[in-house]
N, C-alpha and C positions, 0 to 999 in steps of 0.2 A: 395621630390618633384623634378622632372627632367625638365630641361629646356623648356623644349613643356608647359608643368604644367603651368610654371611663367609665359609663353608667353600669356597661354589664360588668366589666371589669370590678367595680365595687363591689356587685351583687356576687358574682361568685367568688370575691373575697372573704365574701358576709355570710358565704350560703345560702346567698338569697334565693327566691323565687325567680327565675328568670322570664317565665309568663306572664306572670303580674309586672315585672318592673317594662318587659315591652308597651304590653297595654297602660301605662302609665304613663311613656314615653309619647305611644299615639294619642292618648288623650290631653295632652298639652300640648302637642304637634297642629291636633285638632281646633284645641281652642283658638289657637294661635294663630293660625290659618283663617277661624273666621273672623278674629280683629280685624286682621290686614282686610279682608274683604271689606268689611263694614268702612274701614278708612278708607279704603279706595272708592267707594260709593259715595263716601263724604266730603272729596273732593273734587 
């Protein structure tokens, strides 16, 4: 099971929102994505 897996796995333990906790999931995905860029420009 990969981390995305246990995220939703929580949320619908929680009753969570499962569209919000995706888009939560891309926006950190997102962020993350552009670090790396930026570090790879910086070496």
């Amino acid at each position: 099971m990969d981390l995305i897996d246990q995220y939703m796995l929580v949320a619908e333990q929680n009753n969570g929102d499962l569209d919000e906790l995706r888009e939560d999931i891309i926006s950190a995905l997102e962020l993350r994505l552009i670090a790396l860029r930026e570090e790879m420009n910086n070496d």
